[in-house]
LUMPA-85384 format. One record per residue (C-alpha): z, y, x; residue in one letter. Coordinates in steps of 0.001 Angstrom, whole numbers, padded with zeros to 6 digits, always signed. Example, Ala and Ser with C-alpha at 12.3 -4.5 7.8 and 13.67 -1.06 7.14 Angstrom:
! LUMPA-85384
+007800-004500+012300A;+007140-001060+013670S;
//
This chain:
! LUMPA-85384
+020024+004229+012333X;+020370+007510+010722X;+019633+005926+007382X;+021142+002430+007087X;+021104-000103+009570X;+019307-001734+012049X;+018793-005804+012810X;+018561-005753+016888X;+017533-008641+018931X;+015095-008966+022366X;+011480-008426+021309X;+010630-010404+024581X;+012555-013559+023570X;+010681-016194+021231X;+014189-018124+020476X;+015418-014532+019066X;+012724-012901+016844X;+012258-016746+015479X;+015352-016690+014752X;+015599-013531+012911X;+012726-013999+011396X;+014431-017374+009578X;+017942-015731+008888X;+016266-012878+007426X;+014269-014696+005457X;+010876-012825+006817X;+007935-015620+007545X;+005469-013258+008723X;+005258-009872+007903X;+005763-007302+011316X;+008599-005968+012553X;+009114-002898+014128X;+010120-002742+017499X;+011537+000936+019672X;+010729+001215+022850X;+013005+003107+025507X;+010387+006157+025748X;+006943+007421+025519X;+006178+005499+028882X;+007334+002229+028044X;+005374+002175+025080X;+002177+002815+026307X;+002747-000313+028322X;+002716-002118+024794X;-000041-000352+022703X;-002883+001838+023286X;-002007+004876+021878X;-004395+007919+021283X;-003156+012097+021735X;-002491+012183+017749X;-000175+008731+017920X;+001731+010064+020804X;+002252+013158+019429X;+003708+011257+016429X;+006023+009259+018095X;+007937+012140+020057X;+007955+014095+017069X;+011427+014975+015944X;+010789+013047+012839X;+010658+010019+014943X;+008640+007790+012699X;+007042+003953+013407X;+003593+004415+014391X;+001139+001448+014370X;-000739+001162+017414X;-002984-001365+018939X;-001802-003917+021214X;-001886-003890+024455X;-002768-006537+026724X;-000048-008111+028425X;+002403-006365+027028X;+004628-009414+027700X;+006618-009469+023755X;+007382-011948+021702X;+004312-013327+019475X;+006527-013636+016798X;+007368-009810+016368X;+003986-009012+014875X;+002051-012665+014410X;-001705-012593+013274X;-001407-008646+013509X;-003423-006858+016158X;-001208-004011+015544X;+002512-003030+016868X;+004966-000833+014676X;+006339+001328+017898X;+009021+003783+017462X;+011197+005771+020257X;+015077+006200+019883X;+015876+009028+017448X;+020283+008964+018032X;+022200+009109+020912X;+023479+004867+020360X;+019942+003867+020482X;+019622+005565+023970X;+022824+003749+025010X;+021302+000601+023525X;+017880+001285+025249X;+019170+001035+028458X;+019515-002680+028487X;+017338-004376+030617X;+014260-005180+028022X;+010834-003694+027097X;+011509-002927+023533X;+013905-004018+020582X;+013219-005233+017148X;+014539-002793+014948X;+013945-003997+011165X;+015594-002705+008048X;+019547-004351+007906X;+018709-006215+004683X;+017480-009617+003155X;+014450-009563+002483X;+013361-007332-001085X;+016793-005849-001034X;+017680-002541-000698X;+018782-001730+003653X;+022471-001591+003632X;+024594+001755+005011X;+027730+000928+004277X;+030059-000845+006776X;+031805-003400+004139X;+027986-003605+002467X;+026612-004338+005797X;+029360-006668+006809X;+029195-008352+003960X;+025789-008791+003132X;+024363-009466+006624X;+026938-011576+008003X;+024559-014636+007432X;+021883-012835+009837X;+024024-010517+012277X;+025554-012467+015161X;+027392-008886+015651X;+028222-005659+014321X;+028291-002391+015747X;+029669+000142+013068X;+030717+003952+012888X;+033343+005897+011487X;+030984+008545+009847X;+029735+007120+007159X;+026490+007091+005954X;+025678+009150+002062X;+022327+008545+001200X;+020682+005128+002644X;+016637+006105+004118X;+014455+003198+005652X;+012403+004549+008606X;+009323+006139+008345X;+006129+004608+008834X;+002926+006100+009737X;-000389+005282+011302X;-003598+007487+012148X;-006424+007426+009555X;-009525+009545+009673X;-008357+010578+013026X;-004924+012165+011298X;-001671+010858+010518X;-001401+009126+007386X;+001818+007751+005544X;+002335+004128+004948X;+006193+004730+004075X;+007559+008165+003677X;+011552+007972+003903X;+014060+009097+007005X;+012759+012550+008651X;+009967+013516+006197X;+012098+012539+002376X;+012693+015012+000425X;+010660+017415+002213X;+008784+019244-001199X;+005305+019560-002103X;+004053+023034-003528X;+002187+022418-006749X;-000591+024797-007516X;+001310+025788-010438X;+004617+027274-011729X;+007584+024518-013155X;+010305+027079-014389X;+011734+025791-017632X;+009901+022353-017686X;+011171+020798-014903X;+010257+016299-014324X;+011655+013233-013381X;+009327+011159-012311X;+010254+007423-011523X;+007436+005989-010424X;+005854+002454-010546X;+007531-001159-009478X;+006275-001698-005992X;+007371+000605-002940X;+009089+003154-005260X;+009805+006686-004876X;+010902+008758-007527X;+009945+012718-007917X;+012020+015870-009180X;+009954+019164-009600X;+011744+022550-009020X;+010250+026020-009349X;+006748+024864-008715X;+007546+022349-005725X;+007906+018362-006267X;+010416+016647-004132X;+009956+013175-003475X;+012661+010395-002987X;+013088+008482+000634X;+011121+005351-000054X;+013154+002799-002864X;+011430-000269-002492X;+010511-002928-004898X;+012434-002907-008204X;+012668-006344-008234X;+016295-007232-008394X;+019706-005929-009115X;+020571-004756-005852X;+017212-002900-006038X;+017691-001044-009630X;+020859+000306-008434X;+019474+001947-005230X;+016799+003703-007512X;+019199+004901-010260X;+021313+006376-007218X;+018238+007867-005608X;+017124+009431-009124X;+020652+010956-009354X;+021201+012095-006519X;+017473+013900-006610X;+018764+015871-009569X;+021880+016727-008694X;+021128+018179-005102X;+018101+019946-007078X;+020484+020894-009834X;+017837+019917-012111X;+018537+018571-015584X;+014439+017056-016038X;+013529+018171-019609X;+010640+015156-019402X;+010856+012017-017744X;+007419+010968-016708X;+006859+006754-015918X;+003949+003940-015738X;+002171+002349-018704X;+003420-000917-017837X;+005788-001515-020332X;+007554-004012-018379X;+008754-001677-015276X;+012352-001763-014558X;+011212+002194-014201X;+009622+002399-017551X;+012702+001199-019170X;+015255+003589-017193X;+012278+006420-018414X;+013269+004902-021891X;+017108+005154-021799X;+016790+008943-020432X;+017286+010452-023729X;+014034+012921-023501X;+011371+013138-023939X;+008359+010078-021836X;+005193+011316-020351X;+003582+007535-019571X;+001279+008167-016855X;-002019+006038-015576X;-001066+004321-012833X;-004668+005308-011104X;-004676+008358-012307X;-001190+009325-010747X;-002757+007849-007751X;-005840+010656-008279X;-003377+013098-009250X;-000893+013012-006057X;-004186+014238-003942X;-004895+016860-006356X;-001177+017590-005801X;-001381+017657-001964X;-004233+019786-001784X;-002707+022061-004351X;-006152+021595-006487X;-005931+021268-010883X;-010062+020926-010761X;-012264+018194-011673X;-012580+015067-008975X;-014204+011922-008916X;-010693+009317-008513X;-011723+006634-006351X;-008203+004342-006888X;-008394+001205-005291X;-005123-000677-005020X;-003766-004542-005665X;-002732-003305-009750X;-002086-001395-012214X;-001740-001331-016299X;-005058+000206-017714X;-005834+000950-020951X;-005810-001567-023897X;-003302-003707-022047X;-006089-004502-019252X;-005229-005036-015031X;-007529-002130-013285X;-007611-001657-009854X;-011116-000833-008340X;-011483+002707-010302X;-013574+005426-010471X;-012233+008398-012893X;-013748+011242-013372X;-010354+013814-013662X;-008155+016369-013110X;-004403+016882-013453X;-004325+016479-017222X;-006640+013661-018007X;-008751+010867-017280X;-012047+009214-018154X;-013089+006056-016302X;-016282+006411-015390X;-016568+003152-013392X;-015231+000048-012145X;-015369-002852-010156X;-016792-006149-011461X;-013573-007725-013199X;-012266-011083-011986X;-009879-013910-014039X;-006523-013427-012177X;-006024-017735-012658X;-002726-018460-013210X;-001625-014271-013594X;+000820-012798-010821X;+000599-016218-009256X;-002924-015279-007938X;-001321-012037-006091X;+000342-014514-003493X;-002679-016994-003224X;-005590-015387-002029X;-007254-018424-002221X;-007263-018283-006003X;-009197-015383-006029X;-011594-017037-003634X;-012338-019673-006051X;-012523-017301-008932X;-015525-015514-007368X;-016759-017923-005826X;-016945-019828-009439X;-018538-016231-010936X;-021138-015718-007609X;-022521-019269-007699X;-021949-021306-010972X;-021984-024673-010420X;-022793-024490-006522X;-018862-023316-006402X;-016993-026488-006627X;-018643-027663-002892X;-018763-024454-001661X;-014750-024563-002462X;-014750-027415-000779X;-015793-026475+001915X;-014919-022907+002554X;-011436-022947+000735X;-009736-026153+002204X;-006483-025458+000956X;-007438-025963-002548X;-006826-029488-003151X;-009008-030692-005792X;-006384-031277-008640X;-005565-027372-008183X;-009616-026709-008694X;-009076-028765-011782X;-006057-026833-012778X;-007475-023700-012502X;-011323-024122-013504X;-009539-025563-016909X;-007591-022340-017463X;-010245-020182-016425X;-012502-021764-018695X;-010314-021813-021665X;-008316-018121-021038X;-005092-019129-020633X;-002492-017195-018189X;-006501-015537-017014X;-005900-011746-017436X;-008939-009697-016182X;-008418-007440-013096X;-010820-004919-011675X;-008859-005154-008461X;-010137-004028-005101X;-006973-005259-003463X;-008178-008937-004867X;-011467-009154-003757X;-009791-008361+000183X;-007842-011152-000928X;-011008-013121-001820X;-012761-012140+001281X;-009529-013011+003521X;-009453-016362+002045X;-013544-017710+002607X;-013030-016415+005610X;-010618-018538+006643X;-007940-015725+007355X;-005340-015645+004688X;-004672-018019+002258X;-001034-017179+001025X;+000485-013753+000706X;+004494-014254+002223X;+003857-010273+001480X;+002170-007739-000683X;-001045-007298+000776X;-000838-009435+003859X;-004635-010348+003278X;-006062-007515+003354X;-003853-006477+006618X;-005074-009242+008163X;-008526-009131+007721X;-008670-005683+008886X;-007085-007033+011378X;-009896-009317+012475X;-012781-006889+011686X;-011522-004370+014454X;-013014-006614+016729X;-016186-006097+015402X;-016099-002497+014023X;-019427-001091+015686X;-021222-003283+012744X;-022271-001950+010297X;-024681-004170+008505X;-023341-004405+004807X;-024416-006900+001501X;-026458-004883-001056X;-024406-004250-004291X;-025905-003730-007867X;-024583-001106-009695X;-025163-001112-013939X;-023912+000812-016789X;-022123-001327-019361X;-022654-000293-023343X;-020474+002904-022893X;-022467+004040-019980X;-019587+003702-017480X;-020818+002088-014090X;-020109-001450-013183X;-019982-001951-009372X;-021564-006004-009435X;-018751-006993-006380X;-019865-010436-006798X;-023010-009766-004564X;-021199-008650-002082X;-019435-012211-001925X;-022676-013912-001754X;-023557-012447+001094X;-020428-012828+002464X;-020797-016842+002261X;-024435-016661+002762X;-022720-014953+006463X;-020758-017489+006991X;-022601-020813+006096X;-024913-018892+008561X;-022713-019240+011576X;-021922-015484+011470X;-018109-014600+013495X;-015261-014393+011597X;-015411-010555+012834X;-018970-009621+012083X;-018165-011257+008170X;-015212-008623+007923X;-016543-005975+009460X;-019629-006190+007075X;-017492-006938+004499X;-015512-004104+004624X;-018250-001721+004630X;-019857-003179+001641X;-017312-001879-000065X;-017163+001662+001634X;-021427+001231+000972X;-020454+000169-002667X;-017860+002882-003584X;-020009+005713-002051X;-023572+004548-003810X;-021115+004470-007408X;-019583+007938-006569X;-023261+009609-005862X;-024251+007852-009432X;-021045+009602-011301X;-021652+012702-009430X;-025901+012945-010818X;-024401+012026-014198X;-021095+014402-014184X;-021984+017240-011355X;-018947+016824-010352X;-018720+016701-006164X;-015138+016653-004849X;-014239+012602-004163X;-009858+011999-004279X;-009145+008559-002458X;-005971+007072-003430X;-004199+003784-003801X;-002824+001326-001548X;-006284-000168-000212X;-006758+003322+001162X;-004082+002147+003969X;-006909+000367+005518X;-008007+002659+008099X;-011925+001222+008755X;-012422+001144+004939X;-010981+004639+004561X;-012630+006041+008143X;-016061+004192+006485X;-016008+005462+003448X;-015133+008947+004221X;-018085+009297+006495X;-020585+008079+003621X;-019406+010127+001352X;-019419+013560+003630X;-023069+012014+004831X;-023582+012731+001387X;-022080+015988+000332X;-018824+015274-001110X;-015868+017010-000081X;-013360+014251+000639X;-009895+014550+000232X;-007023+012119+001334X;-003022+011711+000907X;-001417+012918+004114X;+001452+014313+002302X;+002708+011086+000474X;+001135+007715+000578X;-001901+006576-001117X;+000025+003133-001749X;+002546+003092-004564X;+005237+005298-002393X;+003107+008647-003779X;+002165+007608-007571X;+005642+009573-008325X;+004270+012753-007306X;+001410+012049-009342X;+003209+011322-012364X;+005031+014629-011466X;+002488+016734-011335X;+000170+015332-014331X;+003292+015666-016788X;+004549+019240-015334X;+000985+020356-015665X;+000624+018846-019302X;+003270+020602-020159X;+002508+024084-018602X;-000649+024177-020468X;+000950+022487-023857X;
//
C-alpha cells in the first residue's frame, strides 16, 4: 500500500484466511478484503449510492457494507460479522495483483497484531517473516507509515471509523484564531491520533493505534514529530488525558511546557464542537467503553452540559462494579453477571446459570466475593459495558479477542430485526446534586424478562438497542427543561454503531434538538485529539 504494507492471501480459500488469521495472531476480528472494481464488489455486498460513491473516491477508503448472499468468500474473512470491509485498488501493483483469477483479496495491515503496520523493507522482512510466505518490496521507500482508512455510512452519511491514508492530515478550521498559542495534542491510549493546531486550523495525525507496547510508543513519538516539524510548529502547550497512567500523559509530561489535562468525554464533546466550527453551549452525550472522570472514577455513559472551555456533568448512566478491573473489558460475561447481580438480587445466581453458561460456578464465587467486598471493583458508568452485558445474556459474545467486539456483534444480530422498535422503560432520577441518573438496570430486566420469554435473539437486540437511544433522548429532554440548552453533540466510540446512532438521532430531532455528529474525525478515540486541541487552544485564547 501507499502507507505500509499489505498481508495478501485468497479471500475465497478457507485453508488461507485460517491460516493468516493464526500467523497473525488475529482470532476473530474482520479483515478487509479489495475487490478488482466497483462491479465485483457489488457481487459481495449490497452497497447503497453514498457507499459507492465512497469507494471510487480518490481517497480510496474501506467501506463496510452488508453482505451479500452468495458472495462465495471465505467465512473466515469476516466471522460472526454481517458486514464486509470492501475497498477497490488505489496503486497501479494492486491492479496488477487484481488481475489474478479471484473475487477479492484480504488486504490487512502488515503487522502482528497491536503493533504498529510496518513500511520499511528490512522492518517488514524482518518482522513479518513468521506470517509472509513472500515478499514483494519497492525501491521507493516509504516516509511516513498510514493504515488505510476506514469508513462506513451513518445517518445516511459517511462516517469515520479510522481516519489515516487519503484523509490524515487533512486540517480542521477552528472557529477561532491560534496565532501565538499554538497545541500539541496527544491524545488518549486506544486508537491514537495526535493533533497540531496552526493559524486557527487543527491537523490531525494518520491513525497511531494502541499505545500499548514499545513498538507502539515509538510510532507515536515519530508521528508527534513529524506533525510539528512539517507544521513548523514549536506547541507552546501540550494538551493530554486525565489518566495519569497514559503512555501519552507521560510523553505530555516530559514536553517541557506547559499540560492542559483534558476530560476524556469532554474532548469527545469538544471534537464536534470543533467540526461544526461551534464554541456554544451543547448537551455532550459521550458514550464510549472508558474514560478517567473526575475524582479518580471510570465514566463512560455521559451527559455534560458544555462548551469548548468547560464541563459540568449533568447526568450519567447507572454505574456498574467493573469485577476484576480491565479484566472485565475482555469478558463481557462479567458484566453480565454484574447487572444481572444489581437487576435481580438474589434471583441472579440461577438466572447466571442459566443465561451466562460460561461462568462456571467457582468464577461466580470469585467474583460475587470481590464485588461484595470492593476489591479490584472500580465503578464505571460505561455505555460500552452494558453492550457488553447485553451481548453476553444474549448469548452473542462472551469474550472480547478485540476492543469492542460485543457490541459489533450484537449490532450485528439486531439488523435482522431493525423495523422493531419496542424498547424497556427506563427510570430516570436525580441523585443529591441534582444530576440525572439514567436507572440502565431496567433496561436489563426487560431484556431477560425478553428472553426467558422466548423472544429472538434479534428482536432482544433490536429492542435493546433502542432502549438506550429511548433512554439517552428522555435524559437529554430532562437536561434541556432544566438547562435550556437545545443543541445535542454525540461522541464516543459507541456512536460507531450505526442503528443506535440512526435511532437516537431521530428521537432527538422528533424532539427539537439540533443534532450534531463527527464526520470530520471519529467519534471513537481516533478524534479525542482534536478535542483536546481545541478545548486547550480555546482556553488559552480566552485566558
Amino acid at each position: 500500500g501507499l502507507g505500509g504494507f499489505h498481508l495478501a492471501c485468497d479471500a475465497g480459500s478457507e485453508t488461507a484466511v485460517a491460516a493468516l488469521r493464526e500467523r497473525k495472531e488475529r482470532a476473530e476480528k474482520p479483515f478487509a478484503i479489495m475487490a478488482p472494481d466497483l462491479e465485483a464488489a457489488r457481487e459481495l455486498v449490497i452497497l447503497s449510492i453514498e457507499e459507492e460513491r465512497l469507494l471510487s473516491s480518490a481517497a480510496r477508503p474501506i467501506v463496510l457494507a452488508r453482505k451479500k448472499a452468495g458472495h462465495g468468500l471465505a467465512e473466515s474473512v469476516a466471522p460472526k460479522s454481517p458486514d464486509f470491509g470492501v475497498m477497490l485498488p488505489y496503486t497501479p501493483l494492486h491492479h496488477l495483483l487484481m488481475d489474478e483469477p479471484c473475487k477479492a483479496l484480504v488486504m490487512t495491515s502488515g503487522n502482528v497484531t497491536d503493533e504498529p503496520i510496518a513500511h520499511e523493507n528490512d522492518e517488514a522482512l524482518s518482522r513479518l517473516a513468521g506470517i509472509a510466505d513472500g515478499f514483494l518490496l519497492h525501491d521507493r521507500d516509504i516516509h511516513i507509515r498510514a493504515d488505510d482508512s476506514v469508513m462506513r455510512t451513518i445517518a445516511g452519511k459517511p462516517a469515520f471509523l479510522r481516519r489515516s491514508r487519503g484523509y490524515a492530515p487533512f486540517p480542521v478550521r477552528l472557529p477561532f484564531g491560534t496565532e501565538g498559542s499554538e497545541v500539541l495534542a496527544v491524545g488518549p491510549e486506544l486508537k491514537d491520533t495526535v493533533c497540531v493546531t496552526r493559524n486557527g486550523y487543527a491537523f490531525v495525525s494518520h491513525h497511531i493505534g494502541d499505545l500499548m507496547n514499545a513498538a507502539a510508543y515509538r510510532a507515536f513519538r515519530q508521528a508527534a514529530d513529524h506533525l510539528c516539524n512539517i507544521l513548523e510548529v514549536t506547541p507552546t502547550c501540550v494538551a493530554c488525558d486525565m489518566h495519569p497512567d497514559y503512555l501519552s500523559t507521560r510523553y505530555a509530561e516530559e514536553r517541557g511546557v506547559p499540560i492542559a489535562r483534558i476530560q476524556h468525554h469532554h474532548a469527545h464533546a469538544a471534537s464536534v464542537l470543533a467540526e461544526h466550527g461551534r464554541t456554544d453551549g451543547v448537551i455532550g452525550v459521550s458514550f464510549d467503553g472508558l474514560g478517567w472522570g473526575e475524582h479518580h472514577e471510570v465514566w463512560g455513559g455521559e451527559f455534560l452540559v458544555c462548551d469548548l472551555s468547560d464541563f459540568e456533568r449533568a447526568g450519567r448512566i447507572e454505574s456498574m462494579p467493573l469485577a476484576g478491573g480491565d479484566a472485565a473489558t475482555k469478558r463481557p460475561e462479567r458484566m453480565a453477571y454484574a447487572y444481572l447481580r444489581a437487576a435481580f438480587g438474589d434471583d441472579a445466581e440461577a438466572l447466571a446459570k442459566r443465561l451466562v453458561p460460561s461462568l462456571s460456578d467457582h468464577t461466580r464465587a470469585f467474583l460475587s466475593d470481590i464485588m461484595q467486598q470492593g476489591v479490584n471493583c472500580p465503578l464505571t458508568s460505561s455505555v460500552g459495558r452494558l453492550f457488553d452485558a447485553a451481548s453476553a445474556l444474549l448469548g452473542v459474545c462472551t469474550v472480547n479477542t478485540f476492543e469492542g467486539q460485543a457490541a459489533i456483534e450484537l449490532d450485528g444480530v439486531a439488523a435482522a430485526a431493525a423495523d422493531d422498535e419496542q424498547c424497556y422503560h427506563t427510570r430516570i432520577e436525580t441523585d443529591s446534586s441534582g444530576a440525572f441518573i439514567a436507572h440502565t438496570t431496567d433496561i436489563i430486566k426487560g431484556l431477560v424478562e425478553d428472553i426467558l420469554n422466548g423472544t429472538s435473539t434479534a428482536a432482544c437486540a433490536a429492542r435493546f438497542h433502542g432502549s438506550v437511544a429511548r433512554m439517552a433522548a428522555e435524559t437529554c429532554v430532562q437536561i434541556r427543561e432544566k438547562t435550556g440548552v437545545s443543541a445535542a453533540a454525540l461522541s464516543g466510540g459507541v456512536f460507531a454503531n450505526a442503528l443506535l446512532t440512526a435511532r437516537l438521532k431521530k428521537l432527538l430531532e422528533a424532539q427539537a434538538f439540533e443534532v450534531l455528529l463527527n464526520r470530520m474525525v471519529p467519534a471513537g478515540d481516533g478524534g479525542v485529539s482534536l478535542g483536546q486541541a481545541a478545548v486547550a487552544a480555546w482556553r488559552l485564547q480566552c485566558a
